[in-house]
N, C-alpha and C positions, 0 to 999 in steps of 0.2 A: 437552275432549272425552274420554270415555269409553271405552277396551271393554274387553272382561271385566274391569270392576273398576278397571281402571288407567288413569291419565291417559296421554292416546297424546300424544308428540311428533312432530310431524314431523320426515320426516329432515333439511329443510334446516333446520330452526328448530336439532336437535341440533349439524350442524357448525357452524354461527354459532358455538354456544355454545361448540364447543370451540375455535373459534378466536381468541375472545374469551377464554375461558381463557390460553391460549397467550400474545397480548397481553399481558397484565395479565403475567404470569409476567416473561415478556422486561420488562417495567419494572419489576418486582422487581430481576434480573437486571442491568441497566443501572445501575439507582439503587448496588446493592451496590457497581458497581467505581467509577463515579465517585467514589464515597464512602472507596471504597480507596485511590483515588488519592490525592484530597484531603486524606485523614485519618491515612491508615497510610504509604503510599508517601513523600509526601511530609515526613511527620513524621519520619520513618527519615532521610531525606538532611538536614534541618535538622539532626536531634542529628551525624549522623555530621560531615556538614562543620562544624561547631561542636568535635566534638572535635579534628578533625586540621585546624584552621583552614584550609581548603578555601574558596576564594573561592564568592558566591553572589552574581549579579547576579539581570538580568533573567532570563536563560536561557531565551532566545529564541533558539530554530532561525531563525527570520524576521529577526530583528534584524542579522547580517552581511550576508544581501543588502541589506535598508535602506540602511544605513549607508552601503554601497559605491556604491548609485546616486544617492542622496543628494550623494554628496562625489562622484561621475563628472558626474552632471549639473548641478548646482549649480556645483560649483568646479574642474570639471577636472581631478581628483586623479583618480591610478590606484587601483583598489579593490582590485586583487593585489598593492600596497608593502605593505612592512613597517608604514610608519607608521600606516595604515590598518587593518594585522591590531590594533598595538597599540592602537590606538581601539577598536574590533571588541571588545578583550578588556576594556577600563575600561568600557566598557558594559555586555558580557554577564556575566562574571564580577564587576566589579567594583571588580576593579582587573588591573595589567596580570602578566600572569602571571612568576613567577619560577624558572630555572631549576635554583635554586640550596636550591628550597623541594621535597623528595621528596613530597610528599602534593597537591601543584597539579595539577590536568588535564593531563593529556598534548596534548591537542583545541586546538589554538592558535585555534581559531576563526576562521580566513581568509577570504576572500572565494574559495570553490573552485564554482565556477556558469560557465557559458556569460555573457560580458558582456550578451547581448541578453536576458538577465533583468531589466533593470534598466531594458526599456522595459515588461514586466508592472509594476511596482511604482511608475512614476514617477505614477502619478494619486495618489500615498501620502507622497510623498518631504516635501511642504511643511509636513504635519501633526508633531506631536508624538507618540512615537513609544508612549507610554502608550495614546493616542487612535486608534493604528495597531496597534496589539495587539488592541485590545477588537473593533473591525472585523474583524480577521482571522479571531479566533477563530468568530467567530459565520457569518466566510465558509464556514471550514473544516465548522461544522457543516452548512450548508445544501449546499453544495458534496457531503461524504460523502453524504448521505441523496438528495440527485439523483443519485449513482452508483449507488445498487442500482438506482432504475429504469430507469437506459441501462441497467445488466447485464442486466436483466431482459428488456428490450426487444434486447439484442445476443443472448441464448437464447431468443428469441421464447417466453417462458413467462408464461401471461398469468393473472395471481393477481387472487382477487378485495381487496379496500382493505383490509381489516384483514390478510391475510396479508403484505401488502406495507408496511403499517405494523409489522407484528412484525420482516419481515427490518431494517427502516431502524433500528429498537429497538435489536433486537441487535448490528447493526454500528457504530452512534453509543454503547453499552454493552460494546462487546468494546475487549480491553487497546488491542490496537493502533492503533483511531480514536480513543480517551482519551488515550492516549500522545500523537500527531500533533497531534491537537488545543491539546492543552496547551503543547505545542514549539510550537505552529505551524512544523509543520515543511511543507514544501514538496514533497514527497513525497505527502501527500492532493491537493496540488491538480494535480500530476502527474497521478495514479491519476483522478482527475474527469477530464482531458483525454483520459486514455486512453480512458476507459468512451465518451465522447464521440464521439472520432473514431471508432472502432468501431461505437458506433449512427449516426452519419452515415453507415458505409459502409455499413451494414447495413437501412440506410431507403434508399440507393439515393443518396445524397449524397457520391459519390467525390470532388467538387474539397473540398468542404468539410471533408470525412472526413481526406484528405492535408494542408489545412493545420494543423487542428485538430493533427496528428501532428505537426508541425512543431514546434508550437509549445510542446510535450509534451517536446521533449530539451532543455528545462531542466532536465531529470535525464536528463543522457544513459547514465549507468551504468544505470537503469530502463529507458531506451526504447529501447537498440538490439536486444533481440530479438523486440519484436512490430514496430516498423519495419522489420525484416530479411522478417520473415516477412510483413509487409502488401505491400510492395515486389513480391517475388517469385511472394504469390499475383497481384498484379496483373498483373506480367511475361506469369502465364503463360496469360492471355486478354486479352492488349495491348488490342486491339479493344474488347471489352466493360468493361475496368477503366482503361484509361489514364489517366482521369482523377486514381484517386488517384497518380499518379507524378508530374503536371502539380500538382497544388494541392500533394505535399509539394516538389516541387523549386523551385515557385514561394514557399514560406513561407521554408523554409530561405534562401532567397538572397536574399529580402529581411531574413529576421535577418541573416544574417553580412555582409549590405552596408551596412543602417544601425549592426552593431556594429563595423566596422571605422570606419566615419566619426567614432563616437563614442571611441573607442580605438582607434587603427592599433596591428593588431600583435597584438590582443590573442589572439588562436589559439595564439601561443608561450608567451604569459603565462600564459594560463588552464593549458597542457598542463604547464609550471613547479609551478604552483600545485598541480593535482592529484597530481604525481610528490610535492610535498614532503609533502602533507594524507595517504597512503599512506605513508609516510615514521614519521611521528609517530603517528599510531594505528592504523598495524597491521593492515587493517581485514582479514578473512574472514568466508569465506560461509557458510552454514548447514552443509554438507558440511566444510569445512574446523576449524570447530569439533566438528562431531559424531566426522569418523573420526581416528585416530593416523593418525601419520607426517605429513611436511612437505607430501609429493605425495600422497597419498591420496586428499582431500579436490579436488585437483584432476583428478584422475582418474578419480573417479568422476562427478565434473561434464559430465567430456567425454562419458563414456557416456551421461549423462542427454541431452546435448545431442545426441546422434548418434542414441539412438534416439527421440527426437521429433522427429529432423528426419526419421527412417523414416517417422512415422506421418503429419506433415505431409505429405510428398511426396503418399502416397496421398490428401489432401486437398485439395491444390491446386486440383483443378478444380470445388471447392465452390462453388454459388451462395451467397449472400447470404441467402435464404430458404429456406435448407436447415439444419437442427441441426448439422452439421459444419462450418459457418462460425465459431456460435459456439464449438463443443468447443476448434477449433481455438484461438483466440482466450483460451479458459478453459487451454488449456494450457501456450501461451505463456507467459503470464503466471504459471503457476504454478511454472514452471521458472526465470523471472527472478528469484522469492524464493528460490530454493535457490541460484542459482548464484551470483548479484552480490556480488562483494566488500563488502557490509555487512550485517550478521545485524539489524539495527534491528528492536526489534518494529513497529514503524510501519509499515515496508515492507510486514509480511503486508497489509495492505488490498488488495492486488496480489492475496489468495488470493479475492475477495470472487464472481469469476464463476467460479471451480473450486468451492467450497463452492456456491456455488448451481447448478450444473449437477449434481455427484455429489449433492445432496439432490435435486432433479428425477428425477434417473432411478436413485432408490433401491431400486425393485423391481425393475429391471433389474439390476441393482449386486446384488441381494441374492437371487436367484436364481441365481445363481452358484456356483462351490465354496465348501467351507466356510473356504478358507483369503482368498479375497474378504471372506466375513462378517467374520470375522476382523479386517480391517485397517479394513473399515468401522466395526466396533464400537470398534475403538479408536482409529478419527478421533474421531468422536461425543465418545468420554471428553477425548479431550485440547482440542476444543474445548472442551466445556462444562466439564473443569478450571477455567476463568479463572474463569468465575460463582460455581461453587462453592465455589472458596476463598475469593475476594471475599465472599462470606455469609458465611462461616465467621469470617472474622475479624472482620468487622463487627460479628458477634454476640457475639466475644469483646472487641474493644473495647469495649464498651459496661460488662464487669466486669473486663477485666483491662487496661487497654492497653501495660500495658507487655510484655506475652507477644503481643497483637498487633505491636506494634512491631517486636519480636524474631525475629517469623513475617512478615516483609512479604514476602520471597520465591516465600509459595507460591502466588500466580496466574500466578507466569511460571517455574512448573514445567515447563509444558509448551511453551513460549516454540519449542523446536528440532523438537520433534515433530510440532508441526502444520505446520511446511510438508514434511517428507517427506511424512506419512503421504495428507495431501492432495495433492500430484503423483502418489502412488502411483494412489491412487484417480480423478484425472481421468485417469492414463495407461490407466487398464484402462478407465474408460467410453469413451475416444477407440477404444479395442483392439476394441471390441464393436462397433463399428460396421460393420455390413454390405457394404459400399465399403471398409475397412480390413480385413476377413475374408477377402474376397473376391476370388481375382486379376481384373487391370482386362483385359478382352477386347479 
């Protein structure tokens, strides 16, 4: 169709097309880091553990729970003994670690989990564990790519297919779900029970909602503070939410009864386990690596975690069908990547409903001061950092790769800056909110 001269688009035929642009980009984008991983990341860790004879097994995150419930259910064997770490470590590393060798992992790779992990895993336990990798992986990917669409559906924001296929792009292509992925670390399928029990609550599925959560503090350093905050939003319209207090107190107590059956005792064990695994790697949070001094970093934690529990208060009496259920829920979660004692890039998947809520309510977000704009602009950059470099080297492995090798660092340039700079930015969209502005009458 024609007028004055020029072929007319319509306007929805245009956004198609720009969103279809978009797509296609984000698989660019994805392809790059994979490919970094694969090529660059990983080439780098072969030469290096080759030069400082650095054992290299399997290096499976997944592989010590295996193992553990494996030889629990199978044979009876405690999966927090020693002998069990040493098996743990002729698997994963490949042989069993020596403390006498300066250049070995520190990571004794223990069996440090809740024992009722080890009734997830037992439909797994019979197979070979080559055979239980390949599975998992492929879990992990489907698993991640179902979690934007609960997040999506826990921030009632309802995108048309290909916009929702871009977000699933870029977060199955961002460092962190490649990282997870590859470890099959346990940590994504965490972050999927989260997004889960969340959209259970949020579709009106509270017994479901609370067991779902239950079953989710198999990373309990991850889930105690959207547990804390789900609990208490419930607390405070008993009547109308009880249910999730009844489905989580009914999940948890059937975990900790059939895993005391299966291990008496093991609550001392596992609490051993984790005092020693903090012990040998040291672990800090994103704050405690970012500021000086010893207390710092935990001190500015506290403040984070005091004033969101400000903003929550004013929240609490949010329905379920109102934006402040999710924000809430987005903030949470973005505060548990800053504060938990383990900086893992893995964990950011945790950031996956704060980055989609501050992208939702961007013109809100950017109407604002200019010193708003500001930290917005350089979320943006340190997000899209990871792609960026990811290309960049890709491009240069292909004529130099020994200056890529040498450059594998710079996708996780920005590794520390995206989870402040994103808390910042969910704390100011939670701050906007009308019912948070507003004293309560």
């Amino acid at each position: 169709m024609m007028v004055d001269g020029k072929e007319y688009i319509p306007p929805r035929t245009q956004s198609l097309a720009k969103l279809v642009t978009c797509f296609i980009l984000a698989c660019i984008a994805a392809a790059s880091m994979w490919s970094y991983v694969d090529w660059i990341l990983v080439g780098h860790q072969v030469a290096d553990a080759a030069a400082h004879q650095r054992p290299r097994g399997n290096l499976s995150d997944l592989y010590p729970r295996w193992l553990g419930a494996r030889e629990l259910l199978l044979h009876h064997r405690n999966p927090y003994s020693d002998e069990i770490t040493l098996e743990i470590q002729q698997g994963y590393y490949g042989r069993a670690l020596d403390s006498t060798r300066p250049d070995d992992p520190k990571d004794q790779q223990g069996f440090v989990y809740p024992v009722y992990v080890v009734f997830l895993l037992s439909p797994l336990i019979q197979f070979p564990f080559h055979n239980v990798q390949i599975f998992f992986y492929w879990l992990l990917i489907f698993l991640t790519a179902a979690g934007v669409c609960l997040w999506l559906r826990v921030l009632r924001w309802r995108l048309r297919f290909v916009s929702i296929a871009t977000c699933i792009v870029l977060t199955l292509g961002s460092f962190p779900a490649v990282q997870g992925i590859k470890l099959q670390q346990l940590s994504l399928l965490a972050a999927t029970m989260f997004a889960g029990s969340a959209a259970c609550v949020a579709s009106g599925f509270l017994l479901a909602g609370g067991a779902l959560l239950a079953l989710a503090t198999i990373k309990p350093q991850l889930a105690w503070p959207l547990v804390a905050w789900l609990l208490f939003w419930a607390i405070c319209n008993w009547r109308a939410r009880r249910n999730l207090v009844y489905g989580f107190g009914a999940g948890m107590a059937l975990l900790f009864g059939a895993a005391e059956i299966v291990l008496p005792g093991w609550l001392r064990m596992f609490a051993a386990a984790v005092s020693k695994y903090h012990r040998y790697t040291q672990n800090k949070s994103v704050l405690d690596e970012l500021l000086p001094g010893a207390y710092t970093g935990k001190i500015a934690a506290i403040a984070a975690a005091l004033a969101c529990a400000w903003l929550l208060w004013k929240l609490r009496d949010k329905p379920v069908d109102e934006a402040g259920f999710g924000l809430a829920i987005a903030l949470i979660t973005a505060l548990t990547v800053l504060i938990v004692p383990m900086y893992a890039p893995y964990n950011q998947v945790l950031l996956l409903p704060a980055i989609l809520a501050i992208i939702r309510d961007r013109t809100s977000l950017l109407s604002h001061s200019r010193s708003i704009r500001f930290v917005y602009a350089a979320g943006v950059f340190a997000l899209a950092w990871q792609w960026l470099a990811s290309l960049s080297l890709i491009a240069i492995f292909f004529f130099l790769p020994t200056l890529a090798l040498t450059a594998w660092k710079w996708p996780i340039f920005s590794t520390f800056a995206i989870p402040v700079l994103v808390f910042a930015l969910i704390f100011m969209d939670v701050l906007r909110q009308p019912e948070v502005r507003e004293p309560r009458k």
